[in-house]
PDB file of N, CA, C and O in Angstrom:
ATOM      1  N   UNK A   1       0.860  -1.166   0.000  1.00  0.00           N
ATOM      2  CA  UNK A   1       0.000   0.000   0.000  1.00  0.00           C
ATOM      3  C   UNK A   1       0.913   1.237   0.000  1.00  0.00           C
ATOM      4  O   UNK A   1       1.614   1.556   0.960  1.00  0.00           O
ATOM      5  N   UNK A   2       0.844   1.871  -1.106  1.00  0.00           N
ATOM      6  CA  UNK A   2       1.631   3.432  -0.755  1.00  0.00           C
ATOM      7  C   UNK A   2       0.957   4.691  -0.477  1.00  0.00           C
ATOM      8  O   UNK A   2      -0.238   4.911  -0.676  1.00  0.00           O
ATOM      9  N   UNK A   3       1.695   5.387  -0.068  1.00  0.00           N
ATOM     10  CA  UNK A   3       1.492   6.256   1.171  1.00  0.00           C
ATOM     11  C   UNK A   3       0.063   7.107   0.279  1.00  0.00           C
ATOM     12  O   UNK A   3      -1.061   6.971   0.762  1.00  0.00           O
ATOM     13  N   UNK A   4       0.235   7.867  -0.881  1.00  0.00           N
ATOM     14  CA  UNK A   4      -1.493   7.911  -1.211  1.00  0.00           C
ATOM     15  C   UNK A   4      -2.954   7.611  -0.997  1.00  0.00           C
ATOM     16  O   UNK A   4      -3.914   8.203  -0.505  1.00  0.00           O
ATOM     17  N   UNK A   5      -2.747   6.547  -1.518  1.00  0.00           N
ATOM     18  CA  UNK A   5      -3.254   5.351  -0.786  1.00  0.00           C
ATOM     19  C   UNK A   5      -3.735   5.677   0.676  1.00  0.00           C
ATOM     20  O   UNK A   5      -4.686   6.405   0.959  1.00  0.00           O
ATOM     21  N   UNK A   6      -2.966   5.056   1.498  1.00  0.00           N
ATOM     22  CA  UNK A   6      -2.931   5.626   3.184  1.00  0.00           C
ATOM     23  C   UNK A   6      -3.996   6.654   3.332  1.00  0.00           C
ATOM     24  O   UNK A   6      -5.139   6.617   3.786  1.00  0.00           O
ATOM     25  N   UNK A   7      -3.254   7.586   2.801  1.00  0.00           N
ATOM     26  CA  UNK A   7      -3.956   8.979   3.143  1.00  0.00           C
ATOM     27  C   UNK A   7      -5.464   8.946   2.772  1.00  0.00           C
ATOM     28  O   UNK A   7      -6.386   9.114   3.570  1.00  0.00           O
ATOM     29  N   UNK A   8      -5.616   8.617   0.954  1.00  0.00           N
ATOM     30  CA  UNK A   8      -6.615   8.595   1.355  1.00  0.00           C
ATOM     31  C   UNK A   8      -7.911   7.860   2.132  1.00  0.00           C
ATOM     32  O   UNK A   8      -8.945   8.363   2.572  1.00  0.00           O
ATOM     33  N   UNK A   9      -7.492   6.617   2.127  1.00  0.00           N
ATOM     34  CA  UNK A   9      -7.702   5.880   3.202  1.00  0.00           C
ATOM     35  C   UNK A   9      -8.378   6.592   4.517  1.00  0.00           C
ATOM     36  O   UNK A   9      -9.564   6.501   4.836  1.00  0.00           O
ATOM     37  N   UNK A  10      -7.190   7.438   5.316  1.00  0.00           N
ATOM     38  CA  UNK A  10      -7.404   7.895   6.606  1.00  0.00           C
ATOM     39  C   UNK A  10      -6.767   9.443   6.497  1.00  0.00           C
ATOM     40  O   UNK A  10      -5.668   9.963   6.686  1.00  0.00           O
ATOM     41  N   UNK A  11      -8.263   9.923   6.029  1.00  0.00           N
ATOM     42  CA  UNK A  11      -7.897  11.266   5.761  1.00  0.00           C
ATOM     43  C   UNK A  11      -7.386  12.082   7.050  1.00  0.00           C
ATOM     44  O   UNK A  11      -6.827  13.150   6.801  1.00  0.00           O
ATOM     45  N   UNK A  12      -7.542  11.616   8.717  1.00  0.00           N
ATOM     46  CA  UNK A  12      -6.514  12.489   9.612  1.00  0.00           C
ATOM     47  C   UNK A  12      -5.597  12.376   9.423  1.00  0.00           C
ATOM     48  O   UNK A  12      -5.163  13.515   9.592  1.00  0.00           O
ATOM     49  N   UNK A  13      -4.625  11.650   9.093  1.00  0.00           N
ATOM     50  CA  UNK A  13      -3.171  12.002   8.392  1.00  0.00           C
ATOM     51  C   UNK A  13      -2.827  12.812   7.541  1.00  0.00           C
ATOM     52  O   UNK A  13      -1.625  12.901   7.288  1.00  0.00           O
ATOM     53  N   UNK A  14      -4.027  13.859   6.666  1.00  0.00           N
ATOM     54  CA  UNK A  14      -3.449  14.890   6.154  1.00  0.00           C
ATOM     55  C   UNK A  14      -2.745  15.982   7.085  1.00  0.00           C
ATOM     56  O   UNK A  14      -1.607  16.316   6.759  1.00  0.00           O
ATOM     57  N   UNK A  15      -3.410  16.661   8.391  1.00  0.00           N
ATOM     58  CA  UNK A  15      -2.867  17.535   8.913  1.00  0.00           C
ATOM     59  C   UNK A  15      -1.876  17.163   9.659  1.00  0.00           C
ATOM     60  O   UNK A  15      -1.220  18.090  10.135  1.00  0.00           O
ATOM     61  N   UNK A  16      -1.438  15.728  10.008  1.00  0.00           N
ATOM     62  CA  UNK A  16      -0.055  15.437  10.423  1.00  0.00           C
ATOM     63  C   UNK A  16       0.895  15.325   9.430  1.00  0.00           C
ATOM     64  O   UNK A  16       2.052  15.510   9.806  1.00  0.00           O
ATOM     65  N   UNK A  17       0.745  15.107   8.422  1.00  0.00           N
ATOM     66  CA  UNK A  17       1.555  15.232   7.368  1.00  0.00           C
ATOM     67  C   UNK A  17       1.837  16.652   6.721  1.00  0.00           C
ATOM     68  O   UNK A  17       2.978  16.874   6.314  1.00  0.00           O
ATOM     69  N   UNK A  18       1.096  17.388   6.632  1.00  0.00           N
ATOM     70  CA  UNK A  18       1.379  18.999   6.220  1.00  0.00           C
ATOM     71  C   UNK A  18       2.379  19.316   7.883  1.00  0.00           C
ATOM     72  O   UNK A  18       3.535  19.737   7.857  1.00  0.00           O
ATOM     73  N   UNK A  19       1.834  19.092   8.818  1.00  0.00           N
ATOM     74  CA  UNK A  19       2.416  19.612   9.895  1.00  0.00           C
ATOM     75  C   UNK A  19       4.215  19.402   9.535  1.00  0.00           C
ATOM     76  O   UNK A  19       5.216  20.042   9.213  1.00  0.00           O
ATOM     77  N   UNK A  20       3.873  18.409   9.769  1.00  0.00           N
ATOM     78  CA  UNK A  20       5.624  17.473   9.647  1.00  0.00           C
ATOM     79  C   UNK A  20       6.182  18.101   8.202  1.00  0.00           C
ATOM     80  O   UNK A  20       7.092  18.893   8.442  1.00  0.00           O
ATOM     81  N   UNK A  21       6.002  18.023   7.272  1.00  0.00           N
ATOM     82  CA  UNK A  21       6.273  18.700   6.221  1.00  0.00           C
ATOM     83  C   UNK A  21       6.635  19.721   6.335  1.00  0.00           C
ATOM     84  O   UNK A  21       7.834  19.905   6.125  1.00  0.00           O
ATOM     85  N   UNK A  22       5.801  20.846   6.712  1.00  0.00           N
ATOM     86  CA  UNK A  22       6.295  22.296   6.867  1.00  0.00           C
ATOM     87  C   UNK A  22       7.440  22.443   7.600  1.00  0.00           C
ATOM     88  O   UNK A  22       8.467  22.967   7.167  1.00  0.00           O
ATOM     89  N   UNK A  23       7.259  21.895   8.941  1.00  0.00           N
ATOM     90  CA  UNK A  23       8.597  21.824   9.989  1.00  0.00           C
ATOM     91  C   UNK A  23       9.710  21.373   9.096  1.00  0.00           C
ATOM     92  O   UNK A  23      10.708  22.094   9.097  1.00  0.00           O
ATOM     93  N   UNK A  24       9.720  20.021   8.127  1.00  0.00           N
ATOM     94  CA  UNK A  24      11.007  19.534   7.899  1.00  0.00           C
ATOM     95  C   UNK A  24      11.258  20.637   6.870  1.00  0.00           C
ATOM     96  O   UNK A  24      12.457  20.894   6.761  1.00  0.00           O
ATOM     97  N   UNK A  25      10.364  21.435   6.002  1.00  0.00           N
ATOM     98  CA  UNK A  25      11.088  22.421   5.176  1.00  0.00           C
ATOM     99  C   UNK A  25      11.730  23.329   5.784  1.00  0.00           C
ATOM    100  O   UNK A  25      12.685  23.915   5.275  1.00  0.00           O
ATOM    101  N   UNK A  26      11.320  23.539   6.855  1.00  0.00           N
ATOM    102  CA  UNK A  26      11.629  25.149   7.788  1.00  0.00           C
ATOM    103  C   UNK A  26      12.792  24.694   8.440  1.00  0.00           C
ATOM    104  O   UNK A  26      13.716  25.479   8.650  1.00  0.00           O
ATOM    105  N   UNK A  27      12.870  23.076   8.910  1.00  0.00           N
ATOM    106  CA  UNK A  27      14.293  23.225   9.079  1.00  0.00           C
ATOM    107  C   UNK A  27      15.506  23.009   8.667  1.00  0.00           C
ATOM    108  O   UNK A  27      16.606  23.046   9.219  1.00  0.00           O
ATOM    109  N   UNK A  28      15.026  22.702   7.271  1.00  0.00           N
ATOM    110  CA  UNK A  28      15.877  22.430   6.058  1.00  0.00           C
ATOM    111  C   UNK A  28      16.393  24.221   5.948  1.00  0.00           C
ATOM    112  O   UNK A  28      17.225  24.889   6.561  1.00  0.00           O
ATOM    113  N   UNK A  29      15.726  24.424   5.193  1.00  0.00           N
ATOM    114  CA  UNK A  29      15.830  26.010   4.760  1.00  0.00           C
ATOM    115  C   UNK A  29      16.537  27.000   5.683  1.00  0.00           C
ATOM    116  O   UNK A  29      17.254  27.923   5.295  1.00  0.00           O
ATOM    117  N   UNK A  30      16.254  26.703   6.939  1.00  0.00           N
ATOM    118  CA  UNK A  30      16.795  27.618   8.403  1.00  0.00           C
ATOM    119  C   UNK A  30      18.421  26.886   8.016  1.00  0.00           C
ATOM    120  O   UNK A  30      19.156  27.656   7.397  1.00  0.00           O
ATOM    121  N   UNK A  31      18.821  25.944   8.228  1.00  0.00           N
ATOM    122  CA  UNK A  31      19.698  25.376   7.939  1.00  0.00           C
ATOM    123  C   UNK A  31      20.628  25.955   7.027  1.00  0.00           C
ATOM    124  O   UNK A  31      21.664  26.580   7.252  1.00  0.00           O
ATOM    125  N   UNK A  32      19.955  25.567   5.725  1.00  0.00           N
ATOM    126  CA  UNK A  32      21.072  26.410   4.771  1.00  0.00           C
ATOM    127  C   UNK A  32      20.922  27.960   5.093  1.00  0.00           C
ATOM    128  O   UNK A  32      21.732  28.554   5.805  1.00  0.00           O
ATOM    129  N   UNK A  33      20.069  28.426   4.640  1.00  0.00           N
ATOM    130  CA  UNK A  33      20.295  30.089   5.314  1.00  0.00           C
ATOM    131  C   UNK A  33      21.245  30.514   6.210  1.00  0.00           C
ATOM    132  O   UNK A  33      21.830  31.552   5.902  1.00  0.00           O
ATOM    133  N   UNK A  34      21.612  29.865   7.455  1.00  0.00           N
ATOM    134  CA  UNK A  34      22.400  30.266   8.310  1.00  0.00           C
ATOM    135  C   UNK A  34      23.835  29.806   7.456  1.00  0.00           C
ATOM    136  O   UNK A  34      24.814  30.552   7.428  1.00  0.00           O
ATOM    137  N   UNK A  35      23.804  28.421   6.744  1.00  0.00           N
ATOM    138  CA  UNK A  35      25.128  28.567   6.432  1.00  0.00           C
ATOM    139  C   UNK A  35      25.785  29.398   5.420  1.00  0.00           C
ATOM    140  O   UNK A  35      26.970  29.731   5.440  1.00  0.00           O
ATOM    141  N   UNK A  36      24.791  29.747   4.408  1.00  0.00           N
ATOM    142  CA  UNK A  36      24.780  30.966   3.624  1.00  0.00           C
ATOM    143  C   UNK A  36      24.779  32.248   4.177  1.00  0.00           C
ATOM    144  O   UNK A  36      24.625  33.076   3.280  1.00  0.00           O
ATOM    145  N   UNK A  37      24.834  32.503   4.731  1.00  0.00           N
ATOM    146  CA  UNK A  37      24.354  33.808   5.512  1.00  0.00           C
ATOM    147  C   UNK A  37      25.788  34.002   5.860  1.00  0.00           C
ATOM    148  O   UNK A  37      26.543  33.146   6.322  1.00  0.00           O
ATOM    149  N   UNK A  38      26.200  35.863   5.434  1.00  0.00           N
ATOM    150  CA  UNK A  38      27.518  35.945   5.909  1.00  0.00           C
ATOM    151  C   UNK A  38      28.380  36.345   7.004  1.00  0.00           C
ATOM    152  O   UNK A  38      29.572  36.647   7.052  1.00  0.00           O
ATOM    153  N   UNK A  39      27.051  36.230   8.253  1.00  0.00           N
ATOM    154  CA  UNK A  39      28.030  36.029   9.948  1.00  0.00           C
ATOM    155  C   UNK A  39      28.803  35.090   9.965  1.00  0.00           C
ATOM    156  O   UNK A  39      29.996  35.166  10.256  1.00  0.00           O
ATOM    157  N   UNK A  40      28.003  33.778   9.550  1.00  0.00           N
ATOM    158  CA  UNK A  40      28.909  32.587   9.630  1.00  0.00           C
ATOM    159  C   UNK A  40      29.949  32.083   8.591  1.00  0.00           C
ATOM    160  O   UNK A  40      29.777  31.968   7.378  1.00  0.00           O
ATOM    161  N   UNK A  41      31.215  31.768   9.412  1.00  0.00           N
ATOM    162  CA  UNK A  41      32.121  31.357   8.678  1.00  0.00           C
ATOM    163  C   UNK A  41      32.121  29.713   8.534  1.00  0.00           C
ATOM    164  O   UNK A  41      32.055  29.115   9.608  1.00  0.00           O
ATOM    165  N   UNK A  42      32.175  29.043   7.537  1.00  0.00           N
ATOM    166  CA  UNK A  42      32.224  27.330   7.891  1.00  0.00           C
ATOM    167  C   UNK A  42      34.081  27.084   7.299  1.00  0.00           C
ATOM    168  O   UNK A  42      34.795  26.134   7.618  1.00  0.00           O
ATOM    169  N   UNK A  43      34.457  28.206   6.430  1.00  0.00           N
ATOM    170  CA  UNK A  43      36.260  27.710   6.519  1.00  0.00           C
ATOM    171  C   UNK A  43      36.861  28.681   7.659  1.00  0.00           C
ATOM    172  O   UNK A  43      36.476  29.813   7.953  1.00  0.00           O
ATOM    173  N   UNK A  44      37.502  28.220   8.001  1.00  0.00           N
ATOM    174  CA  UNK A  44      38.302  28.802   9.555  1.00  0.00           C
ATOM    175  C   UNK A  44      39.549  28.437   9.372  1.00  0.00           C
ATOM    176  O   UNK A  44      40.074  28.511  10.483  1.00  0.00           O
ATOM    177  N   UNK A  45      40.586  27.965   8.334  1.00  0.00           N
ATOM    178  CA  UNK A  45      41.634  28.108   7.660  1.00  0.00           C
ATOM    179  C   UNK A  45      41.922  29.125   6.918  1.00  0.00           C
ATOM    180  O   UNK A  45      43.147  29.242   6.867  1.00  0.00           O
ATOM    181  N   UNK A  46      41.408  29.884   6.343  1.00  0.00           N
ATOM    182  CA  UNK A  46      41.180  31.184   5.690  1.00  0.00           C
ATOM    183  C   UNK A  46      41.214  32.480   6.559  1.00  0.00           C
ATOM    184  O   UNK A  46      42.190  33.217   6.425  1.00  0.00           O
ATOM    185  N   UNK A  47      40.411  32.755   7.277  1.00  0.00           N
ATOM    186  CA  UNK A  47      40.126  33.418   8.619  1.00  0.00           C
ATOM    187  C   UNK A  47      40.208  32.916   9.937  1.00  0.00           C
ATOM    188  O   UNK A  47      39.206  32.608  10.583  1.00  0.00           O
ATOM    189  N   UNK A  48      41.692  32.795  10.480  1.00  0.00           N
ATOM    190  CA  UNK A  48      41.350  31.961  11.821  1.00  0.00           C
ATOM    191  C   UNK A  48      40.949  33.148  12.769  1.00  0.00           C
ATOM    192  O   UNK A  48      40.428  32.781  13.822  1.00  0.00           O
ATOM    193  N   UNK A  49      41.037  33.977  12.662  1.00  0.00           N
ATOM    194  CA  UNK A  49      40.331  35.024  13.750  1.00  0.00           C
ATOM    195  C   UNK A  49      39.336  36.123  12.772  1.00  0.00           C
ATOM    196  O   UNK A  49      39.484  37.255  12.310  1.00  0.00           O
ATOM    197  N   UNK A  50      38.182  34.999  12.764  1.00  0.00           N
ATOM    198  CA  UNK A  50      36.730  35.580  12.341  1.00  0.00           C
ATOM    199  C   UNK A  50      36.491  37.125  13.310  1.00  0.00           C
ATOM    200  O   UNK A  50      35.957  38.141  12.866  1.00  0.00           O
ATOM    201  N   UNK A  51      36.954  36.974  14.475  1.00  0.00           N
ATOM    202  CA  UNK A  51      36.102  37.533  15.295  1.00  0.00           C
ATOM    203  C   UNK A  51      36.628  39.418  15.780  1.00  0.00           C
ATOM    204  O   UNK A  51      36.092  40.306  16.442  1.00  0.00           O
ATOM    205  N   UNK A  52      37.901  39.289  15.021  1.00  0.00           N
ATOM    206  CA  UNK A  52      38.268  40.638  14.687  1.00  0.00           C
ATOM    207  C   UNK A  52      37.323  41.669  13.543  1.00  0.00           C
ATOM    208  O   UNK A  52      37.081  42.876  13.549  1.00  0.00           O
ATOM    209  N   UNK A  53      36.991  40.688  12.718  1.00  0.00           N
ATOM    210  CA  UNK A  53      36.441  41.205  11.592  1.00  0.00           C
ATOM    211  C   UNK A  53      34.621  42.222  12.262  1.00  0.00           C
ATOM    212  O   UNK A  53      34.170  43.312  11.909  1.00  0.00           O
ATOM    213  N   UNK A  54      34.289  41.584  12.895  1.00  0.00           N
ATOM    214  CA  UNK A  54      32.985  41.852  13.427  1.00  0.00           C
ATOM    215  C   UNK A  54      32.804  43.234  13.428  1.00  0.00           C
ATOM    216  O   UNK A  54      33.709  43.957  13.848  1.00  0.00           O
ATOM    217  N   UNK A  55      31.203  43.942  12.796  1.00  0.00           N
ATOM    218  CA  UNK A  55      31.092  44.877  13.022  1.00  0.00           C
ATOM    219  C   UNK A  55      30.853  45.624  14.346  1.00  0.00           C
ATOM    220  O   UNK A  55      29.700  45.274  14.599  1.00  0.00           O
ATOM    221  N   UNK A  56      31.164  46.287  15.159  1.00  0.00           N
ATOM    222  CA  UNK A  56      30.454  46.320  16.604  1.00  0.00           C
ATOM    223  C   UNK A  56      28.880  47.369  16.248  1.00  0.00           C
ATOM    224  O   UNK A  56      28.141  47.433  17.231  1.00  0.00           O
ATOM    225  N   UNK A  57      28.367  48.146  14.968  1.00  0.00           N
ATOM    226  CA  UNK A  57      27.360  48.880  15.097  1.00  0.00           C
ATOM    227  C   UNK A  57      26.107  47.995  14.836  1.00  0.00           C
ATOM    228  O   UNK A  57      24.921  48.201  15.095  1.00  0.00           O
ATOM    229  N   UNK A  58      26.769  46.893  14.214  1.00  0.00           N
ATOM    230  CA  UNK A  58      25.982  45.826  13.624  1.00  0.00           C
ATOM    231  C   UNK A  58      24.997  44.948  14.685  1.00  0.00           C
ATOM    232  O   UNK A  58      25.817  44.282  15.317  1.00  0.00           O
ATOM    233  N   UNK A  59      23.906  44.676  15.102  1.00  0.00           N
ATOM    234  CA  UNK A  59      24.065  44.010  15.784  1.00  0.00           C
ATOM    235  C   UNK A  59      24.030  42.440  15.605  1.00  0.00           C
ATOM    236  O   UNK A  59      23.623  42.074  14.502  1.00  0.00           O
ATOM    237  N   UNK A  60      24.342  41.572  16.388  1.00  0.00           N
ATOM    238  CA  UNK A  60      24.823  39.742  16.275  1.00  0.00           C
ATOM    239  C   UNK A  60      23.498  39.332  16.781  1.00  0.00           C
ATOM    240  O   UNK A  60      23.385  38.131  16.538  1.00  0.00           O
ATOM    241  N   UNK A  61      22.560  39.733  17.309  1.00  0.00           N
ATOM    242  CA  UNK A  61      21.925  38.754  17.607  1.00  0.00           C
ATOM    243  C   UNK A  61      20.772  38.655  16.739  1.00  0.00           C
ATOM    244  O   UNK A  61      21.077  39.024  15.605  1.00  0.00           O
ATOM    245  N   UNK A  62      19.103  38.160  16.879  1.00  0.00           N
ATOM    246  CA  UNK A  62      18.087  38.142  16.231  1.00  0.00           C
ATOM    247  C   UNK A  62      17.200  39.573  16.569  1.00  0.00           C
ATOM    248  O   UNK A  62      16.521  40.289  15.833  1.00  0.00           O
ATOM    249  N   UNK A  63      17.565  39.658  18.195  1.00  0.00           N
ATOM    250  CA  UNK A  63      16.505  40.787  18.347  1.00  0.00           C
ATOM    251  C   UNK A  63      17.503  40.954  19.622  1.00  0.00           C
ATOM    252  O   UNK A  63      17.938  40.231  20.519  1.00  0.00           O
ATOM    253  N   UNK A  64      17.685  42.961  19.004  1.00  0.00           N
ATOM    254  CA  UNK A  64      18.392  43.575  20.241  1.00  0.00           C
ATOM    255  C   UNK A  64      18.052  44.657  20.265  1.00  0.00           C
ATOM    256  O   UNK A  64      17.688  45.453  19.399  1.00  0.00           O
ATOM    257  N   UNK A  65      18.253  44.721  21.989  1.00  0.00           N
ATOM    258  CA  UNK A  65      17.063  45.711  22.177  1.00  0.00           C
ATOM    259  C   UNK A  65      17.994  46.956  23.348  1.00  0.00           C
ATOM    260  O   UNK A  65      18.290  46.671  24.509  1.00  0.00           O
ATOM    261  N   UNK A  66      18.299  48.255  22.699  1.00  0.00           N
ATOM    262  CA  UNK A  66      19.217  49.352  23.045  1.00  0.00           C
ATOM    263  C   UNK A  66      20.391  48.791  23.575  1.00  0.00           C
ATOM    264  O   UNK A  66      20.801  48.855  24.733  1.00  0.00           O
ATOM    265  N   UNK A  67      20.944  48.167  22.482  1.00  0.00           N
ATOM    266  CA  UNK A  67      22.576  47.852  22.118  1.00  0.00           C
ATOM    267  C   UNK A  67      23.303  49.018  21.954  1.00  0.00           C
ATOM    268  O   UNK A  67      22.942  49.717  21.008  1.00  0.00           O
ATOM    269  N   UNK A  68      24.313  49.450  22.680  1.00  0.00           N
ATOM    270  CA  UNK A  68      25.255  50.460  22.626  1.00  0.00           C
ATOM    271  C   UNK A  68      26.350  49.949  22.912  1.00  0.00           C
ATOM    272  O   UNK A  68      26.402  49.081  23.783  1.00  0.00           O
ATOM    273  N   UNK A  69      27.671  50.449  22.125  1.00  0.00           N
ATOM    274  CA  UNK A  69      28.337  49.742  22.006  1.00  0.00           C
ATOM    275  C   UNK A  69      29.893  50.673  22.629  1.00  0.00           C
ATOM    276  O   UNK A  69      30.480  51.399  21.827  1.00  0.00           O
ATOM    277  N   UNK A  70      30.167  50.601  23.392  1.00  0.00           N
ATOM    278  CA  UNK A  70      31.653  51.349  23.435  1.00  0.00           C
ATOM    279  C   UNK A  70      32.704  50.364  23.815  1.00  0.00           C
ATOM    280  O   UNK A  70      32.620  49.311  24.447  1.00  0.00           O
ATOM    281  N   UNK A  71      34.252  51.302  22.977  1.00  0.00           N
ATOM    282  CA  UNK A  71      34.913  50.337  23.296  1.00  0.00           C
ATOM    283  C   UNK A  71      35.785  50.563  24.671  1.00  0.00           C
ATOM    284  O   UNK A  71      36.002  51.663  25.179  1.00  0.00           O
ATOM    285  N   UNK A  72      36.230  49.320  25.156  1.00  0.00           N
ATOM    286  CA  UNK A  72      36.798  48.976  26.754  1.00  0.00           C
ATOM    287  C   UNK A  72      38.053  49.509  26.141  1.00  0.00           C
ATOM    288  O   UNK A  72      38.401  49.239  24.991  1.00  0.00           O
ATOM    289  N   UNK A  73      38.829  50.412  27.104  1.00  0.00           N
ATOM    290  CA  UNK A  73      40.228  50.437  26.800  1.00  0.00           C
ATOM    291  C   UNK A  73      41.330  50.046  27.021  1.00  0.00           C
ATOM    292  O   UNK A  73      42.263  50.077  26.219  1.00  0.00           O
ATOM    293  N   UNK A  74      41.375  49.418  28.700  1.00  0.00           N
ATOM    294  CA  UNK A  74      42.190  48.056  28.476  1.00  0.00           C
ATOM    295  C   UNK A  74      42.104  46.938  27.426  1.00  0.00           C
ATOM    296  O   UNK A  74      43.191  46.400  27.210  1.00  0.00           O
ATOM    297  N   UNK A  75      41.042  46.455  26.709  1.00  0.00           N
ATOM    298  CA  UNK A  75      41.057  45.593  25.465  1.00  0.00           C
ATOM    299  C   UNK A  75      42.013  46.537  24.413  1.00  0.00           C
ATOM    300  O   UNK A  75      42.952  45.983  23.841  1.00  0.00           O
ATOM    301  N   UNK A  76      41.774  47.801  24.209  1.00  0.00           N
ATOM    302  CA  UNK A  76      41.975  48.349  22.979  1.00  0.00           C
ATOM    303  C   UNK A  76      43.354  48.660  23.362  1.00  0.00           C
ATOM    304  O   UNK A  76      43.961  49.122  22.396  1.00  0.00           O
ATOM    305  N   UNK A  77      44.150  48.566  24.541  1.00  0.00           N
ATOM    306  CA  UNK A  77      45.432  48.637  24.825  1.00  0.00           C
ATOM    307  C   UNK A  77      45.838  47.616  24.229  1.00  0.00           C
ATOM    308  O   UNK A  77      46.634  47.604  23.290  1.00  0.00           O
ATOM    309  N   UNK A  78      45.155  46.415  24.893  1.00  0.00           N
ATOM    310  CA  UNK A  78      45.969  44.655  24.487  1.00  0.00           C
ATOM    311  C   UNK A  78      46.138  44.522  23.065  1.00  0.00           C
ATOM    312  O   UNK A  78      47.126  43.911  22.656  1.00  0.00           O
ATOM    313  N   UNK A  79      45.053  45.162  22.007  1.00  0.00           N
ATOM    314  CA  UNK A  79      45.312  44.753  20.891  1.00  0.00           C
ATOM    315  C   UNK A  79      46.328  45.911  20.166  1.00  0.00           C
ATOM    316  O   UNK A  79      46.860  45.656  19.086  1.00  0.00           O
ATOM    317  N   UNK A  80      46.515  47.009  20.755  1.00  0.00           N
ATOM    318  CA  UNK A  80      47.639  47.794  20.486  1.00  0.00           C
ATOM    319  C   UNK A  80      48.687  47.455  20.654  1.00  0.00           C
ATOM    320  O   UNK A  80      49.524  47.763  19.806  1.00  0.00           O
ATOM    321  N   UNK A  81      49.104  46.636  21.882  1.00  0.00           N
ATOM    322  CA  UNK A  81      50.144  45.651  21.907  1.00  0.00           C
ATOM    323  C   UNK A  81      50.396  44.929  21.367  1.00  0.00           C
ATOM    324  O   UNK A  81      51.346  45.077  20.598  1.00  0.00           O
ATOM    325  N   UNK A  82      49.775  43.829  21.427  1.00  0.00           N
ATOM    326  CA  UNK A  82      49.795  42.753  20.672  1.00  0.00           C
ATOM    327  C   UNK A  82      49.945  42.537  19.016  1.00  0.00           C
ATOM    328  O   UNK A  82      50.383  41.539  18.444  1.00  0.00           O
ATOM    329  N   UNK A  83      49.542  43.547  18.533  1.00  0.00           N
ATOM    330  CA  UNK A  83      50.010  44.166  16.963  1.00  0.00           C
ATOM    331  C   UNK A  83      51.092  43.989  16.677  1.00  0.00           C
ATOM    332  O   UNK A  83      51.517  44.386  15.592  1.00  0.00           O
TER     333      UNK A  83
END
C-alpha cells in the first residue's frame, strides 16, 4: 500500500503530514540560510580570527534591544600591543 493510498484511506493524516512537512522544510531552509548567511564562517583556515572582523554597530543577535556599544580600553590597549 503506498502512502497515497494511506492517506486517502485515513484522511486524519493529512494535517499530520502537512504539519511534519512544513517543519522539515523550515528546518531544512533555516539550515542552509544560516550557512549561507555571511556572519557565519564554515572555513576557519582562511580566517582563523573571524572575530576581529565583526562589526560592533551591527548588531549579532536576532533581536536587540538598546545595544550600545563602546569600546573597553584596556582591550583596545591589548590589541595595540599585541600588533
Amino acid at each position: 500500500m503506498n502512502v497515497f493510498q494511506l492517506v486517502m484511506k485515513k484522511k486524519e493524516l493529512i494535517p499530520l503530514i502537512a504539519f511534519v512537512g512544513v517543519a522539515g522544510f523550515g528546518a531544512a531552509y533555516m539550515s542552509i540560510y544560516s550557512l549561507l548567511k555571511a556572519d557565519v564562517i564554515v572555513n576557519r583556515h582562511t580566517n582563523p580570527e573571524p572575530w576581529e572582523n565583526v562589526n560592533p554597530s551591527k548588531p549579532q543577535k536576532l533581536v536587540t534591544i538598546n545595544q550600545k556599544w563602546e569600546p573597553i580600553e584596556e582591550l583596545q590597549t591589548v590589541k595595540q600591543l599585541t600588533k
